[in-house]
C-alpha positions as CSV (number, residue, x, y, z in Angstrom):
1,X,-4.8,34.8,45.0
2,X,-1.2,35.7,44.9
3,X,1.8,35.9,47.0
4,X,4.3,38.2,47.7
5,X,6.4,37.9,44.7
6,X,2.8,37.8,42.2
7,X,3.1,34.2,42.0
8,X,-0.7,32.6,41.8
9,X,-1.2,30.5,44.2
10,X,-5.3,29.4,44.3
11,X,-8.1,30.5,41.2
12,X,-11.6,30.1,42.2
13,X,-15.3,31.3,41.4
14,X,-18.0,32.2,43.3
15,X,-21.5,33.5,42.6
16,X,-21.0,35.9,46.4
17,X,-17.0,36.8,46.0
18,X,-17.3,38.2,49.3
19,X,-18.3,35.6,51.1
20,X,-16.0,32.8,49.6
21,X,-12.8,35.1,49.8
22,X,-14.0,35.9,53.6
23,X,-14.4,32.1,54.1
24,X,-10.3,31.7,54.2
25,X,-9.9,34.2,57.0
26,X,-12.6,32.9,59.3
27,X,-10.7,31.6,62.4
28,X,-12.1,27.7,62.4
29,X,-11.0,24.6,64.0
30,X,-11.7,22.6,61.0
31,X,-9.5,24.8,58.8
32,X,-6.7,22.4,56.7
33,X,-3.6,22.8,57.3
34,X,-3.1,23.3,53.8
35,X,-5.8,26.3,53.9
36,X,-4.0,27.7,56.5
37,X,-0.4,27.7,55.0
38,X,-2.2,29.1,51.6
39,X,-3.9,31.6,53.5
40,X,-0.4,32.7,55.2
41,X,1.2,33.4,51.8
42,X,-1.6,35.9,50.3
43,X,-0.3,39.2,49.6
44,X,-2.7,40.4,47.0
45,X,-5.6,39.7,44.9
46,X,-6.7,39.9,41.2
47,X,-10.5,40.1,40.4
48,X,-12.4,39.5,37.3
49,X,-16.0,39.9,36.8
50,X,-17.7,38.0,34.3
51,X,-21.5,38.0,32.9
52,X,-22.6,34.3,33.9
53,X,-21.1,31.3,35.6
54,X,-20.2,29.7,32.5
55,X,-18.0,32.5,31.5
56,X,-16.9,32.0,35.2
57,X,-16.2,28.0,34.6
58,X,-14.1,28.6,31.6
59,X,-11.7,31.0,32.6
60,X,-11.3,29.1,35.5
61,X,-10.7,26.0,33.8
62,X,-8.1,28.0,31.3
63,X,-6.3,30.1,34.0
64,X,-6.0,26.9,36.2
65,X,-4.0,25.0,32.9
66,X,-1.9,28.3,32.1
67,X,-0.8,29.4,35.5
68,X,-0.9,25.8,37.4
69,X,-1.5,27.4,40.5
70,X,0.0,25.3,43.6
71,X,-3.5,25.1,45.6
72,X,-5.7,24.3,43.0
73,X,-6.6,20.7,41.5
74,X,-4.4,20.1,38.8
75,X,-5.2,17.6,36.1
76,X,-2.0,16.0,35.8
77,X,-1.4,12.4,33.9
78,X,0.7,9.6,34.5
79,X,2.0,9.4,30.9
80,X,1.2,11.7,27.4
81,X,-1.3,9.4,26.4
82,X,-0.9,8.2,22.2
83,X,-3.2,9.6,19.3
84,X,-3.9,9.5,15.7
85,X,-3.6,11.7,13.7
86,X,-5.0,12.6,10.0
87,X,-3.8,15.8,8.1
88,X,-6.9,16.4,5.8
89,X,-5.5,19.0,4.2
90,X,-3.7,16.6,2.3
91,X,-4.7,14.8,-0.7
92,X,-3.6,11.5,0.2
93,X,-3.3,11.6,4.1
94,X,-1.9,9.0,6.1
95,X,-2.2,7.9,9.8
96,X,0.2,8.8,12.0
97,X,0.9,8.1,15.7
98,X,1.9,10.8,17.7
99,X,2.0,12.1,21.5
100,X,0.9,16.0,21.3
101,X,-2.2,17.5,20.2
102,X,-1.4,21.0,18.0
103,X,-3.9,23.0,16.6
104,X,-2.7,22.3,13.1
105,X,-6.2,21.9,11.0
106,X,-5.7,18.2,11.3
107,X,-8.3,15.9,13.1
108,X,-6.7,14.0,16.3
109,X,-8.3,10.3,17.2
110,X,-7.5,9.2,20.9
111,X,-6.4,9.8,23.0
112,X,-5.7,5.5,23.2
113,X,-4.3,3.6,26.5
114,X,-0.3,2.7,25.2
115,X,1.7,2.9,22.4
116,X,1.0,-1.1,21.8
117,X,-2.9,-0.2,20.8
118,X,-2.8,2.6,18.8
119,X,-0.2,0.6,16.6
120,X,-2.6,-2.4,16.5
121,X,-5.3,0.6,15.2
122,X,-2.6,1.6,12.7
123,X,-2.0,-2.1,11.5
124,X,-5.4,-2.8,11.0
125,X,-6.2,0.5,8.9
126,X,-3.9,0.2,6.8
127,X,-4.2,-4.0,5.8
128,X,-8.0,-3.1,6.0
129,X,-8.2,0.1,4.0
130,X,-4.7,-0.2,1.9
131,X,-3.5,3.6,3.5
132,X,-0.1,4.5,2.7
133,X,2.7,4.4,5.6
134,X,5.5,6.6,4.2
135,X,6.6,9.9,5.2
136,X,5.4,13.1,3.3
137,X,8.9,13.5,1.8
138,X,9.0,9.9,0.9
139,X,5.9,9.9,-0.6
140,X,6.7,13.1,-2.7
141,X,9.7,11.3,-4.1
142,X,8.8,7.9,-4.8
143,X,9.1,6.9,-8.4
144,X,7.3,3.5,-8.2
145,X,5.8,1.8,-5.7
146,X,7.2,0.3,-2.4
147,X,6.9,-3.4,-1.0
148,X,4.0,-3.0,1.1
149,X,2.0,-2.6,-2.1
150,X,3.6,-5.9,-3.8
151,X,2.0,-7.4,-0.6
152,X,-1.7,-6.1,-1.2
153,X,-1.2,-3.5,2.4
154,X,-1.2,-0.2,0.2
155,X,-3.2,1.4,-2.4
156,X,0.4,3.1,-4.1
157,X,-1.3,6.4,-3.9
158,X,2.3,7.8,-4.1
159,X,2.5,6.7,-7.8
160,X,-1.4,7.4,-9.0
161,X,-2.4,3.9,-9.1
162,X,-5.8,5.0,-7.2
163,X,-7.8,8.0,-7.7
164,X,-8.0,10.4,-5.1
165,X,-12.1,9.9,-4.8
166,X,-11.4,6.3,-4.4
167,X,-8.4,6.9,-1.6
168,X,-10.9,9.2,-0.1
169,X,-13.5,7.2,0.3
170,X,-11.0,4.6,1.9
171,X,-10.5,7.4,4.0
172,X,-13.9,7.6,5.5
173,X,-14.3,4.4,6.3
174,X,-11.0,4.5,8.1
175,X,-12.3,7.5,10.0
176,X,-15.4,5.4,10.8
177,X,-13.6,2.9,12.5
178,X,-11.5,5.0,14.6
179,X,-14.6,6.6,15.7
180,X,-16.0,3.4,16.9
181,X,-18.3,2.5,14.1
182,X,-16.9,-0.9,13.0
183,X,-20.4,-2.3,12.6
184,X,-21.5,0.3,9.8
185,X,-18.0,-0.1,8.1
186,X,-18.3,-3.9,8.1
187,X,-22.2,-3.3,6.5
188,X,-21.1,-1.1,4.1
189,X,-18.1,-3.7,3.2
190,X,-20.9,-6.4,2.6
191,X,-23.2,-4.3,0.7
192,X,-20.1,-3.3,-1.5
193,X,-18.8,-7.1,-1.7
194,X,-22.8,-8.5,-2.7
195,X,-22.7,-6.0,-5.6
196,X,-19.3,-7.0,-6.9
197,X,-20.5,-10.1,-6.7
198,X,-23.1,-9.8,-9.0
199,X,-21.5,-7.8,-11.2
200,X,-18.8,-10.9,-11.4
201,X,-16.5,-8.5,-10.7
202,X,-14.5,-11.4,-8.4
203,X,-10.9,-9.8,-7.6
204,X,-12.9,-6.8,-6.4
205,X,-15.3,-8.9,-4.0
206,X,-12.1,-11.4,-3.0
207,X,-10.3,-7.6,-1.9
208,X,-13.7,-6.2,-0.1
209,X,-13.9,-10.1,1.7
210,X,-10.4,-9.6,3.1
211,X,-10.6,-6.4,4.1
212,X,-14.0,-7.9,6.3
213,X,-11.7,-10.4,7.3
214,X,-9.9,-7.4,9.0
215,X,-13.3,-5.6,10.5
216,X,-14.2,-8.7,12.3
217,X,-10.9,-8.9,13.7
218,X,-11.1,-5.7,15.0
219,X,-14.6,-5.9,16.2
220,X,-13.1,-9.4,17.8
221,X,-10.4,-7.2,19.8
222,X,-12.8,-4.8,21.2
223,X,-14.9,-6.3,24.4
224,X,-18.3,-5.3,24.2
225,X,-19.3,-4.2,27.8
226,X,-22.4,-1.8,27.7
227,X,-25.7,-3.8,27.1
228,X,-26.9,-0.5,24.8
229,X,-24.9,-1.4,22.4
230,X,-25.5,2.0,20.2
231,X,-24.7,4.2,23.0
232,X,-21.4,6.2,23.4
233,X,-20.7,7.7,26.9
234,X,-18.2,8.3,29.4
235,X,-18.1,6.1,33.0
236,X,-16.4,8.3,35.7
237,X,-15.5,7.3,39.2
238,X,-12.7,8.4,41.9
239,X,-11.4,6.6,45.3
240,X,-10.3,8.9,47.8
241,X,-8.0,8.0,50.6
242,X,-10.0,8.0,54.3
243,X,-6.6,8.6,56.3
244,X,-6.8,4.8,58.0
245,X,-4.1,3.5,55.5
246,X,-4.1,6.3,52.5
247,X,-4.1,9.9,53.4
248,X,-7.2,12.1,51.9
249,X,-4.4,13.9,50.0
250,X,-4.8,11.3,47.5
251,X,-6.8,9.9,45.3
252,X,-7.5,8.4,41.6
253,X,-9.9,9.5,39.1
254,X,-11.0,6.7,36.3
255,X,-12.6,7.7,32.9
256,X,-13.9,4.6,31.0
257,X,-14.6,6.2,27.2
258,X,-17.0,3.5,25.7
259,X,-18.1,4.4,22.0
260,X,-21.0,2.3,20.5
261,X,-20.7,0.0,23.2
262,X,-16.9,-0.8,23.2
263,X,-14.8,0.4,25.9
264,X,-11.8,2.1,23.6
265,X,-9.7,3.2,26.3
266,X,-9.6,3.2,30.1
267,X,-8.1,6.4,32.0
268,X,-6.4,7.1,35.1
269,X,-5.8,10.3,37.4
270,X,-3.8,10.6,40.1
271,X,-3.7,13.4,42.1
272,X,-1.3,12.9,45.1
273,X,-1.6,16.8,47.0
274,X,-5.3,17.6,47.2
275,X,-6.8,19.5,49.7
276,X,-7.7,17.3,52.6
277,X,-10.8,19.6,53.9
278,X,-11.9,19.7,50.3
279,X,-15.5,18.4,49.6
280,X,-15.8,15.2,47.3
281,X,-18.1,17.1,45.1
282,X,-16.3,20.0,44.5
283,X,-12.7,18.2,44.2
284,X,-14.5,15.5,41.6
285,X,-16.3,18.7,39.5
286,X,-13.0,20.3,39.2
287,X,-11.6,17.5,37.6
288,X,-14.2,17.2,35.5
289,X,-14.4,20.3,34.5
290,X,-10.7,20.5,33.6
291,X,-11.2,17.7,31.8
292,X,-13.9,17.8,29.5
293,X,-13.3,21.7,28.7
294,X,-9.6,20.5,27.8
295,X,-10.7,17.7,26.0
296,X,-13.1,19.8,24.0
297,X,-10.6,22.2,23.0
298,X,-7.8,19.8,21.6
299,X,-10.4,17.2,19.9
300,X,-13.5,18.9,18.9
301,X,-16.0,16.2,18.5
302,X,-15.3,13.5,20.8
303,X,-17.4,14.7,23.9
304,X,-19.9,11.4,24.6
305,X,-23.7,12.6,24.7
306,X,-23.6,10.7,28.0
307,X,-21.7,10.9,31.3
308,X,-22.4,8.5,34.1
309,X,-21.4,10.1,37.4
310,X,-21.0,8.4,41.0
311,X,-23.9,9.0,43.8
312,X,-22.2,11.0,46.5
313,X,-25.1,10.5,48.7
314,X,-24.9,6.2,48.2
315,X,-24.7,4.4,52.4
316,X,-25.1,7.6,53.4
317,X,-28.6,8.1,53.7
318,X,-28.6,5.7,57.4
319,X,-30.4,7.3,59.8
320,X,-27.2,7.0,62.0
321,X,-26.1,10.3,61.3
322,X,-28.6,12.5,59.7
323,X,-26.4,15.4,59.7
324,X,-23.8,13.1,56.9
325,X,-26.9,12.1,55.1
326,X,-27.7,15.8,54.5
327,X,-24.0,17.0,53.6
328,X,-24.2,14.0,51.2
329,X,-27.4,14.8,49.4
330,X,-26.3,18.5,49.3
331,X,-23.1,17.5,47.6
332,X,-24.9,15.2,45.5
333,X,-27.5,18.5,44.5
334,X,-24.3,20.5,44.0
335,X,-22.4,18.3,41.6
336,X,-25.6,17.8,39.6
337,X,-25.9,21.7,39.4
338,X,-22.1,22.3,38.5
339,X,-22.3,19.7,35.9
340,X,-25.0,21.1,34.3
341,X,-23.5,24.6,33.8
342,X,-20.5,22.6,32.6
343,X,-22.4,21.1,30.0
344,X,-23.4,24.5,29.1
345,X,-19.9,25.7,29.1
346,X,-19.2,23.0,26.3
347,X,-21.9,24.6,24.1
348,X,-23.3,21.0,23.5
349,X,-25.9,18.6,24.8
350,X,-24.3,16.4,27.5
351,X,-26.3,14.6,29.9
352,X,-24.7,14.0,33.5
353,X,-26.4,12.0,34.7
354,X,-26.3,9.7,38.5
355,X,-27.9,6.1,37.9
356,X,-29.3,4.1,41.0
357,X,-29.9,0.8,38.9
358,X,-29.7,-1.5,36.2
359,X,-26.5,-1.7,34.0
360,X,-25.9,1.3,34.0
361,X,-25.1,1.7,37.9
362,X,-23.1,-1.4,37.6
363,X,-20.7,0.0,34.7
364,X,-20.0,3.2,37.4
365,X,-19.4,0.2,40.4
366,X,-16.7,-1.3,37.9
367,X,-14.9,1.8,37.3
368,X,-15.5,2.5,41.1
369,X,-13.4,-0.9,41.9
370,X,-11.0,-0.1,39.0
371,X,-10.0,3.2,40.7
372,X,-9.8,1.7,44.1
373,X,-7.4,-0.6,42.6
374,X,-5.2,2.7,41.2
375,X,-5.1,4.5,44.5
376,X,-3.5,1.7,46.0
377,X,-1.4,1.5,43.8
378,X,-1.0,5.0,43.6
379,X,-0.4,5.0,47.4
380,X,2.2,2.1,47.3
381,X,4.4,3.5,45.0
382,X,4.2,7.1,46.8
383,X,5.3,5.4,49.8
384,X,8.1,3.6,48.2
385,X,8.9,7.2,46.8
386,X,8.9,8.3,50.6
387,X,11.3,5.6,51.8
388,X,13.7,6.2,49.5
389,X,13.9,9.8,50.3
390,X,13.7,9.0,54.1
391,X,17.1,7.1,52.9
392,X,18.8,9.8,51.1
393,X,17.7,12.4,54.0
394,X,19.8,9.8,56.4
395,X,22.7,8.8,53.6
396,X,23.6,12.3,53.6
397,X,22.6,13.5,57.1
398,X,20.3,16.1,55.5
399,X,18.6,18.6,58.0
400,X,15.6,18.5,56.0
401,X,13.8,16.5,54.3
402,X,14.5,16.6,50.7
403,X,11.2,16.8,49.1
404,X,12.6,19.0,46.1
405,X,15.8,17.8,44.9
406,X,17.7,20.1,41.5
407,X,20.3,18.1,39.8
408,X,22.1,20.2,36.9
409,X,24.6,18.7,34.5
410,X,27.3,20.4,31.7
411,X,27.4,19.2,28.3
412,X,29.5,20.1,25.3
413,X,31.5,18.6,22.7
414,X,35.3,19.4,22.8
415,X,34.5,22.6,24.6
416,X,32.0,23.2,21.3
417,X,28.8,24.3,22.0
418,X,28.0,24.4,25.8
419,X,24.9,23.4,27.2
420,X,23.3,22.5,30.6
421,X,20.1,21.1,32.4
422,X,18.6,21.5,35.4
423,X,15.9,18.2,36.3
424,X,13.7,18.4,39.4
425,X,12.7,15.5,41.2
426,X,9.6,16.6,43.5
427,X,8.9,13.8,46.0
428,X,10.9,11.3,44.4
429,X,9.7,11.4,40.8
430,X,10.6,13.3,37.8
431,X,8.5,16.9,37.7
432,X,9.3,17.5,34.0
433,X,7.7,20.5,33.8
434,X,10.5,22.0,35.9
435,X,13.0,20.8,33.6
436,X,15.3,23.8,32.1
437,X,17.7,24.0,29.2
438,X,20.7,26.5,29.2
439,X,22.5,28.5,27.0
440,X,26.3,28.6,28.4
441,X,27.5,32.0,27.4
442,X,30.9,32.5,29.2
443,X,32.5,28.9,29.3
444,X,35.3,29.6,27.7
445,X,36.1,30.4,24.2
446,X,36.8,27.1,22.0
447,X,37.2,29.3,18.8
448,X,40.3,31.0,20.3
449,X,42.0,27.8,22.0
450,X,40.8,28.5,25.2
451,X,39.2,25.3,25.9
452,X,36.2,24.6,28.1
453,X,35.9,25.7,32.1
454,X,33.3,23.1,33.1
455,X,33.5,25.3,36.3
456,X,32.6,28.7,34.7
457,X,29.8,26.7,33.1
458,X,28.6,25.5,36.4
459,X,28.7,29.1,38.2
460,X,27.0,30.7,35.1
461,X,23.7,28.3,35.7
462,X,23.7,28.1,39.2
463,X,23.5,32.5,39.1
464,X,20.9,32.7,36.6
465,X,18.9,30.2,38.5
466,X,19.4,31.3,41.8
467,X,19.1,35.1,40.5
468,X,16.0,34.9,38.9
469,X,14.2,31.6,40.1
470,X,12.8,32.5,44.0
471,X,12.2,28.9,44.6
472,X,13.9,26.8,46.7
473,X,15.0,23.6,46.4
474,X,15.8,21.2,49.2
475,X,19.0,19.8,47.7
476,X,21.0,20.6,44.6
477,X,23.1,18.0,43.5
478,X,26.0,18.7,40.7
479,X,27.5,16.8,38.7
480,X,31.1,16.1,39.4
481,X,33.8,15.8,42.4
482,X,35.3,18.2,45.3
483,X,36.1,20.7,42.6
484,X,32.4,20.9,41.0
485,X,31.2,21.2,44.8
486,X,33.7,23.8,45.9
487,X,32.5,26.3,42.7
488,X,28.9,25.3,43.9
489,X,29.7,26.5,47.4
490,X,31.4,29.1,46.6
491,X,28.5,30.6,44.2
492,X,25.9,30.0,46.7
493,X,27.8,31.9,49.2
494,X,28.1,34.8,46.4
495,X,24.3,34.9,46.4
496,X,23.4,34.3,49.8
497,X,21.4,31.3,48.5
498,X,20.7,29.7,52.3
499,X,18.7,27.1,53.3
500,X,19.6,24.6,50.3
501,X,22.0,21.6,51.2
502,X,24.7,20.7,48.5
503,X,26.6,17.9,47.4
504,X,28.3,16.0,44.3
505,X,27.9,13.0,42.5
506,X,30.8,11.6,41.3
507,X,30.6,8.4,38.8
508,X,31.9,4.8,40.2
509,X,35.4,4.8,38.7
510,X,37.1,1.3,37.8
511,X,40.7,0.7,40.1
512,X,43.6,-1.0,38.7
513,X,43.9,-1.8,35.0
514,X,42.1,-4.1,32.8
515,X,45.5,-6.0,32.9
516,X,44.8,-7.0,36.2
517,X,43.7,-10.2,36.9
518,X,40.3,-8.6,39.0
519,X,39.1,-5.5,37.7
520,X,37.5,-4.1,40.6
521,X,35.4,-0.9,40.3
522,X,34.1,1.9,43.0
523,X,30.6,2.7,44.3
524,X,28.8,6.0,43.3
525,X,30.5,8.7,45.6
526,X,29.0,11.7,47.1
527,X,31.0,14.9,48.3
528,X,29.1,16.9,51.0
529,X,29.7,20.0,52.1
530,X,32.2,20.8,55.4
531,X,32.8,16.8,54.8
532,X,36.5,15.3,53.5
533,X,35.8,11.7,52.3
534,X,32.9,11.0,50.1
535,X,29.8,9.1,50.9
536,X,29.5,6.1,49.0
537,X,26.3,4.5,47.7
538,X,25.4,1.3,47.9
539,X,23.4,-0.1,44.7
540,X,20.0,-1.3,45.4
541,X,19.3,1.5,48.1
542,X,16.9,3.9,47.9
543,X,19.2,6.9,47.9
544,X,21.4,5.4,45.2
545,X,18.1,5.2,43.1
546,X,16.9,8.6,44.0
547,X,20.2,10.2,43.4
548,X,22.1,8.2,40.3
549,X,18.2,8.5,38.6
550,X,18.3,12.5,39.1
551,X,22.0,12.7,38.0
552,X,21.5,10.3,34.7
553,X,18.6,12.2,33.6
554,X,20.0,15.6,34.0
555,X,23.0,13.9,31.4
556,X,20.1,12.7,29.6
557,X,18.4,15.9,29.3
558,X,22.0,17.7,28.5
559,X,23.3,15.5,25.9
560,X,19.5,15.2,23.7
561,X,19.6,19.4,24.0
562,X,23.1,19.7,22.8
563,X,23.0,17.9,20.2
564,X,20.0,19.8,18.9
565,X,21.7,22.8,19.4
566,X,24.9,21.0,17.6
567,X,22.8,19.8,14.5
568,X,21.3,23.4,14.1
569,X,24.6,25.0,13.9
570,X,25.8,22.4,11.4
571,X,22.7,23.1,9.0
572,X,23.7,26.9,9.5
573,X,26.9,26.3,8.7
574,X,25.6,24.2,5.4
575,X,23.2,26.9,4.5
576,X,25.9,29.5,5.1
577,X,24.0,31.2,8.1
């Protein structure tokens, strides 16, 4: 479904297209809001016909992560959650922590719950298994070895002083580990340590006993909290707000991964714009389907053989209200049936599966309890996010309610190499994958003495944005004084942008001199439109953190992009580009 300007706005499947397209237009009383307003913006549809419905799953799933369509569930994370990585290609690889999954060849381990774990998994793996630390280049041109191998922590592959069989095999146990397997690489550590042993080959078995040592301390760390201690599966459960206190518009999704036993990593959702008419069942498959399909393609591999589901239908089945008993069971029937033509989708054996008792059923409660812990709070710091904006919207006497604020900033170096950002803050947090980097073209030339026209720079962003971007914020705020606002004005009047309130943000300034014996200094100011004297902001308010947070990481987001662009014209220069 697109608008009017061919921007997608809802992807879906259906077995009968006819009748789920038709479904939007039927005039209803329970229609959402939120069906109604998408429903409203439909100007034209795109259709694709595919042989089965797990052709149908997947290109959902993949149009839904490309195009990120407003009225769909979107998988969305609080954080870029930390993995390991292992370049295989090379003949001595090393771990190495990083945040993005490429498809590079090399084999991804995670992804792991903070930065603070996976560097406990690096520590361990490399005292355990001797692995080398350093960088590629480092380890090209090193000429002896470094101090980590004077302390017994590397194998000083750099410098041949172990074979690459004997580094690879190191490897594998490694790659055991981080797969969950502790036990096995502890029994295959004994078995190796016995036979050293008896060979009276001591230093060897002394080496193999402290690298046990470091097994058991893993195997310490990790909690043991599935009875079936050989199985590896995935525990999924969601809380959903009822409307009393949370709005239906939110909710939490918790994965608990648990690999031979050991929960390795607990995982949070939030989704803070669902669909409030939307069926449990078909809200939690969509997640699930984005998630495991996703999941599948950036770490081939790691998919559990078992995933335990919630039961939909659980203290619904009163005879109360037989008519919510039914609904329940069918959405029960449903999610069973979608699941298994996602399993399908995956090309792999996975059984989803609903337990009623045993351990089992209790592992799903605790993740049930885990996420109603999340949405709360989820929902506190939303409404914290709300307040604050409620606060700017009266600081500023804003006619609307600025749910979509645009900060942009101008960086450059002695009128060297001009750059600027745009950052969007959507409901009072960061939306980073709004964030835009610009090219300044017609600042000023610094090459002929001309200088820098911060001005110029701020007109030339605000017409490409506003000439080829059709969305439209709530408030822009620039960087600056009465000047920076007056070119702002004056471009939006050029453009007929309308609809979008405007102001600056202009540091707090010191008064006086540092020879005086008080140094006092000035709040943050903001200049509003048809307004002489600034607004100032008072610290600790909620529209001084909404509005100094968007204009400090719009300079963030300026300086880190000039600089790049200042380091690449330096290497040309060196390389005589």
């Amino acid at each position: 479904m697109k608008d009017a300007a061919g921007v997608i706005l809802y992807v879906g499947k259906a077995k009968n297209l006819k009748s789920r397209v038709s479904s939007y237009f039927q005039d209803s009383k329970d229609k959402a809001p939120r069906t109604e307003l998408l429903v409203r913006k439909i100007a034209d549809f795109e259709v694709v016909l595919t042989d089965n419905e797990v052709e149908a799953l997947v290109l959902e799933c993949n149009l839904i992560k490309k195009y990120k369509p407003r009225y769909n569930v979107l998988l969305k994370d609080d954080k870029s959650y930390p993995y390991v990585r292992l370049d295989l290609k090379h003949p001595f690889p090393r771990l190495e922590y990083v945040r993005k999954v490429r498809k590079d060849g090399a084999r991804y381990f995670g992804p792991y719950v903070s930065a603070y774990q996976i560097k406990d998994v690096l520590r361990w793996a490399q005292k355990a298994f001797r692995l080398r630390d350093c960088s590629d280049n480092e380890f090209r041109n090193r000429s002896r070895p470094c101090i980590l191998h004077q302390m017994g922590q590397c194998s000083a592959p750099c410098v041949k002083l172990i074979s690459e069989d004997d580094y690879q095999k190191s490897i594998n146990s490694a790659l055991k580990m981080l797969d969950g397997k502790t036990d096995e690489v502890a029994r295959d550590l004994r078995a190796q340590m016995a036979v050293a042993a008896e060979k009276e080959e001591f230093e060897r078995a002394a080496e193999l006993r402290d690298r046990l040592a470091q097994i058991d301390e893993i195997n310490q760390e990790q909690k043991i909290t599935d009875p079936e201690a050989d199985y590896d599966r995935d525990v999924i459960h969601y809380c959903r707000g009822t409307g009393a206190e949370i709005p239906p518009s939110q909710a939490v999704v918790v994965v608990m991964a648990v690999r031979e036993g050991r929960t390795v990593g607990v995982f949070q959702f939030p989704f803070l714009d669902i669909d409030p008419a939307m069926p449990d069942d078909e809200f939690l498959f969509g997640f699930m389907a984005q998630y495991y399909i996703t999941r599948y393609e950036e770490t081939p591999g790691v998919l559990p053989p078992e995933v335990l589901m919630p039961d939909l239908s659980a203290g619904s089945a009163s005879g109360a209200d037989v008519d919510a008993a039914g609904a329940a069971a069918h959405a029960q029937a449903n999610l069973k049936e979608q699941a298994a033509i996602l399993s399908r989708a995956l090309g792999r054996r996975i059984d989803f599966r609903v337990p009623k008792r045993g351990e089992a059923a209790g592992l799903v409660a605790m993740v049930k309890k885990t996420a109603e812990h999340h949405l709360t709070e989820l929902s506190a710091r939303t409404q914290h996010a709300v307040d604050d904006l409620i606060d700017v919207q009266k600081k500023l006497d804003l006619k609307k309610f600025p749910a979509r604020i645009e900060c942009y900033d101008i960086s450059h170096f002695q009128g060297e190499g001009t750059v600027a950002s745009r950052v969007v803050f959507v409901d009072g947090r960061p939306e980073k994958a709004l964030y835009r980097h610009y090219h300044v073209h017609e600042a000023g030339d610094w090459r002929a003495g001309q200088g820098n026209d911060d001005f110029r720079s701020m007109r030339e962003v605000l017409e490409r944005r506003f000439s080829h971007d059709h969305s439209i914020p709530d408030l822009v705020v620039v960087d600056g004084g009465k000047g920076q606002l007056a070119q702002a004005e004056a471009i939006f009047a050029e453009l007929g942008v309308l609809g979008v309130e405007l102001v600056s943000l202009a540091k707090a300034r010191t008064e006086g001199t540092f020879e005086d014996a008080e140094v006092k200094g000035s709040m943050e100011r903001v200049f509003k439109q048809g307004q002489k004297n600034p607004i100032m902001l008072k610290p600790g308010t909620g529209s001084f953190r909404v509005l100094t947070q968007a204009r400090d990481e719009a300079h963030r987001f300026a300086i880190t992009f000039h600089r790049s662009v200042r380091d690449k014209r330096v290497m040309g220069k060196k390389k005589g580009v």
